[in-house]
TORKOL-4160 file (C-alpha; in steps of 0.2 Angstrom, whole numbers, padded with zeros to 4 digits, m for minus):
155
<pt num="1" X="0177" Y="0147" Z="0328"/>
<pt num="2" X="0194" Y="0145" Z="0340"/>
<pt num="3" X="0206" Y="0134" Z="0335"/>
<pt num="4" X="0210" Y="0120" Z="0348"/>
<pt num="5" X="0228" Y="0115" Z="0354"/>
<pt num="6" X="0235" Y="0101" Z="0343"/>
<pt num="7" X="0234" Y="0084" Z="0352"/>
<pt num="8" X="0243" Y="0067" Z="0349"/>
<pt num="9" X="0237" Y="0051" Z="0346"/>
<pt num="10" X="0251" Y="0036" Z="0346"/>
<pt num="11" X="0252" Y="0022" Z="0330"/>
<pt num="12" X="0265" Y="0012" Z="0335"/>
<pt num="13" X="0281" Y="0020" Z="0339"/>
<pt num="14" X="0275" Y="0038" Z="0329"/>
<pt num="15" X="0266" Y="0053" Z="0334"/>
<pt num="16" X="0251" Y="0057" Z="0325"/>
<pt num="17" X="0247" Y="0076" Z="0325"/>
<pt num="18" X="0228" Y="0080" Z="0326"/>
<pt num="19" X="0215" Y="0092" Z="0331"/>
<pt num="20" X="0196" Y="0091" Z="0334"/>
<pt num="21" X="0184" Y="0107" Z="0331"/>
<pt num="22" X="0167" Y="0110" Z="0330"/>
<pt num="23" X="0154" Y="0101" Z="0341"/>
<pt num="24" X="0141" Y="0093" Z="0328"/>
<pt num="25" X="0130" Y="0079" Z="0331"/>
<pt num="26" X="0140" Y="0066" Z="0321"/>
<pt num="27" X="0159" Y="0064" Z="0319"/>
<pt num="28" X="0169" Y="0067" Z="0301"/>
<pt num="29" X="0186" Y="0061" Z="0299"/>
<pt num="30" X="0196" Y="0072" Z="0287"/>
<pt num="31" X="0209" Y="0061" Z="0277"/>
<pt num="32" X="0218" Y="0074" Z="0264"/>
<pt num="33" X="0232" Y="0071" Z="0252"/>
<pt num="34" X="0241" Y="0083" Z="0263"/>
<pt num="35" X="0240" Y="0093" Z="0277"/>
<pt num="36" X="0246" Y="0101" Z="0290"/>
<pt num="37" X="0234" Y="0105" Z="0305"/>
<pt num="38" X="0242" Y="0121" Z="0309"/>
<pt num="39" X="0241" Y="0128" Z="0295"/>
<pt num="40" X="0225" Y="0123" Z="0285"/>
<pt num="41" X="0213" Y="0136" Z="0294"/>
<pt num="42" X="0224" Y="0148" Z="0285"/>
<pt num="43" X="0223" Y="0142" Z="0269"/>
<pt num="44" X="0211" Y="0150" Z="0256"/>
<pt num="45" X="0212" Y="0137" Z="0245"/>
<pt num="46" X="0202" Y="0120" Z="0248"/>
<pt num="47" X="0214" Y="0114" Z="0259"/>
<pt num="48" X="0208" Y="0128" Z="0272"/>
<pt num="49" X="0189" Y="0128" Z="0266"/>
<pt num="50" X="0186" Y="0109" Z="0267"/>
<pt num="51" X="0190" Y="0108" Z="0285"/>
<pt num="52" X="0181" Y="0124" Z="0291"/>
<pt num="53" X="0166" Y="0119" Z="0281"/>
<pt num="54" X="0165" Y="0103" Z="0288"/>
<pt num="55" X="0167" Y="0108" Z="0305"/>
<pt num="56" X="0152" Y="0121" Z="0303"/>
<pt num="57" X="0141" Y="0104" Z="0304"/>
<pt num="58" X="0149" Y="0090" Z="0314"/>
<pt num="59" X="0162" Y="0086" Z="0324"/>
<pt num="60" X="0178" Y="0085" Z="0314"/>
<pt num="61" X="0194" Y="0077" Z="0317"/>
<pt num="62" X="0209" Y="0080" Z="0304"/>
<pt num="63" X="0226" Y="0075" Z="0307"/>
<pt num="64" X="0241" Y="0076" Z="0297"/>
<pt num="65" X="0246" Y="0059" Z="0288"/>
<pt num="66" X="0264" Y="0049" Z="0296"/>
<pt num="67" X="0278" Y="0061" Z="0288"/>
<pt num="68" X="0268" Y="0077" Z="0284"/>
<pt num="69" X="0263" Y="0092" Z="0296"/>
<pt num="70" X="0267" Y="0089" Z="0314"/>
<pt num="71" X="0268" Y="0071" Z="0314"/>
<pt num="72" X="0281" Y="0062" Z="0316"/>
<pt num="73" X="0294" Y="0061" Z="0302"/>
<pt num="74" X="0298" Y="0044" Z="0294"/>
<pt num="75" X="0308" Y="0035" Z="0281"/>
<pt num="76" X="0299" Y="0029" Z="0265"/>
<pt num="77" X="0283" Y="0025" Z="0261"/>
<pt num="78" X="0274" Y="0015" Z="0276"/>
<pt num="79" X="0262" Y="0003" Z="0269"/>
<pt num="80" X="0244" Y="0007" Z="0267"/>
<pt num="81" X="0240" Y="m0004" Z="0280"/>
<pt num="82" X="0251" Y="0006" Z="0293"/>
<pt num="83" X="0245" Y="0021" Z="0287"/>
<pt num="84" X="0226" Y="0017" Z="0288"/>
<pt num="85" X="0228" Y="0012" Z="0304"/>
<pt num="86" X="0233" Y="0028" Z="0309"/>
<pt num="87" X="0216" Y="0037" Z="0305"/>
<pt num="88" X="0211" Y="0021" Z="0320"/>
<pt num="89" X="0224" Y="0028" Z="0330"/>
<pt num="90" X="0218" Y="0046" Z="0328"/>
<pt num="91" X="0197" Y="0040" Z="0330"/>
<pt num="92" X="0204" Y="0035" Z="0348"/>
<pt num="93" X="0213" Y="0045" Z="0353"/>
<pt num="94" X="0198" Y="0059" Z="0350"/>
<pt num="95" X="0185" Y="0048" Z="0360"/>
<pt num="96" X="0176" Y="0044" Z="0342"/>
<pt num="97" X="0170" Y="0028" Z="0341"/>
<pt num="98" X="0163" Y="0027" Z="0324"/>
<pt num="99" X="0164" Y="0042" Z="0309"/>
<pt num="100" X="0160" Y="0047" Z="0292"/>
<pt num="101" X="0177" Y="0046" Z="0284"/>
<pt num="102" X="0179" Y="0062" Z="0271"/>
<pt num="103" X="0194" Y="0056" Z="0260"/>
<pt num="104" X="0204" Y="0069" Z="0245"/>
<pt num="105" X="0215" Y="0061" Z="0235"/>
<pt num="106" X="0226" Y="0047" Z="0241"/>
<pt num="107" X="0216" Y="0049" Z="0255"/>
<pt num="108" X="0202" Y="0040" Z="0246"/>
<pt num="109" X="0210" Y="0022" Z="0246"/>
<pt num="110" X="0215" Y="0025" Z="0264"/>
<pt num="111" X="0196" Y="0030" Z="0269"/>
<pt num="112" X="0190" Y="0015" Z="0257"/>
<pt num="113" X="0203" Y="0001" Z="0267"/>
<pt num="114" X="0198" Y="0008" Z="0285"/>
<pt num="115" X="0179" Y="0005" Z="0280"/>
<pt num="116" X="0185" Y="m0013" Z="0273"/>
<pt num="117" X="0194" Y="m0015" Z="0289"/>
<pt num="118" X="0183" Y="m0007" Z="0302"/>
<pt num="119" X="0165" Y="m0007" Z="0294"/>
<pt num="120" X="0158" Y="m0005" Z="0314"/>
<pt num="121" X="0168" Y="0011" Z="0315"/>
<pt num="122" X="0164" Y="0020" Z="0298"/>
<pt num="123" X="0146" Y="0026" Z="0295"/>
<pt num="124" X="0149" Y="0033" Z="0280"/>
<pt num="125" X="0161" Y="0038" Z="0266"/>
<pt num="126" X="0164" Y="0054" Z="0255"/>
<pt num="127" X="0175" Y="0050" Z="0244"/>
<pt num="128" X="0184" Y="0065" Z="0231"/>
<pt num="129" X="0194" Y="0065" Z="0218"/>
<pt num="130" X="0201" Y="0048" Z="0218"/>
<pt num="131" X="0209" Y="0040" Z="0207"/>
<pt num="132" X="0217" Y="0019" Z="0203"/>
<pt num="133" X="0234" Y="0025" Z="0200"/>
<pt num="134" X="0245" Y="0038" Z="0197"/>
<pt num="135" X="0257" Y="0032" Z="0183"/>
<pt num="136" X="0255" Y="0027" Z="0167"/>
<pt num="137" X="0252" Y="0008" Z="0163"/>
<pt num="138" X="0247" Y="m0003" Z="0148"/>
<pt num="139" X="0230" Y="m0005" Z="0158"/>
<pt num="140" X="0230" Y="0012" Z="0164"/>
<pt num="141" X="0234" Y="0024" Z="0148"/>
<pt num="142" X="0227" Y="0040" Z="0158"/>
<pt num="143" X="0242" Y="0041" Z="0171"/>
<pt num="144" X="0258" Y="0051" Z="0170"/>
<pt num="145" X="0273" Y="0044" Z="0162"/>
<pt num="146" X="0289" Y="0042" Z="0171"/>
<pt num="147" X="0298" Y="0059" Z="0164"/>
<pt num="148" X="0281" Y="0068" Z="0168"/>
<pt num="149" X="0281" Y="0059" Z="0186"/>
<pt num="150" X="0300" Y="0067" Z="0187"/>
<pt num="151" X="0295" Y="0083" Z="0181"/>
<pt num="152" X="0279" Y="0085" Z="0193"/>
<pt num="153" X="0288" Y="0081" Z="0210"/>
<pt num="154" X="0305" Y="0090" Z="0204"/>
<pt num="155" X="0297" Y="0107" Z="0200"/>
């Protein structure tokens, strides 16, 4: 399968990196927890196999998130709002007016917020691996505690 040029699609004032491969008969939206869309047909590891697998089937559209890949860089954490609307942005930019939206990880609340949002856009949700929270909480006993949080992002 070749590998298309990467495109951009505009969000506001950022670049949004994203490619489209495969010619199925229905469109999937790829929404990682991170990406990079030169790189993940290289990867051997689900961050490469997702993606090709997906492609083998439908028409799929993956793009790197604001801040990661070839999108542009930005300051902080965007809210979810502005980072959903990105995946908007993306759909058309690529001609797709409505798609399944695949989301891993983090990319799970934004899938589940674009079909909220845009229910006449998403025809259906796969949703993997989410979860409510990544911390610890008094109501949510399963997440990682501060010094664990540190130790995670700083190895």
């Amino acid at each position: 399968m070749e590998i298309p040029e990467t495109r951009y699609a505009k969000s506001g004032d950022v670049s949004i990196a994203y490619k489209v491969v495969g010619d199925g008969p229905f469109d999937v939206v790829y929404v990682p927890a991170i990406s990079h869309v030169e790189l993940a047909w290289t990867m051997l590891d689900h961050h490469g196999e997702i993606p090709r697998r997906l492609a083998s089937f439908a028409r799929l559209i993956f793009f790197d998130k604001r801040g990661m890949g070839m999108s542009d860089r930005v300051s902080g954490e965007p809210p979810m709002e502005t980072r959903m609307d990105d995946i908007r942005a993306v759909m058309d930019a690529a001609g797709s007016e409505r798609a399944a939206l695949f989301g891993l990880i983090d990319g799970v609340a934004l899938s589940l917020l674009f079909a909220a949002t845009y229910p006449e856009r998403t025809s259906a949700l796969v949703l993997v691996s989410g979860m409510p929270r990544v911390l610890w909480a008094p109501d949510y006993p399963w997440g990682q505690t501060d010094e664990q949080w540190r130790e995670t992002t700083e190895s």
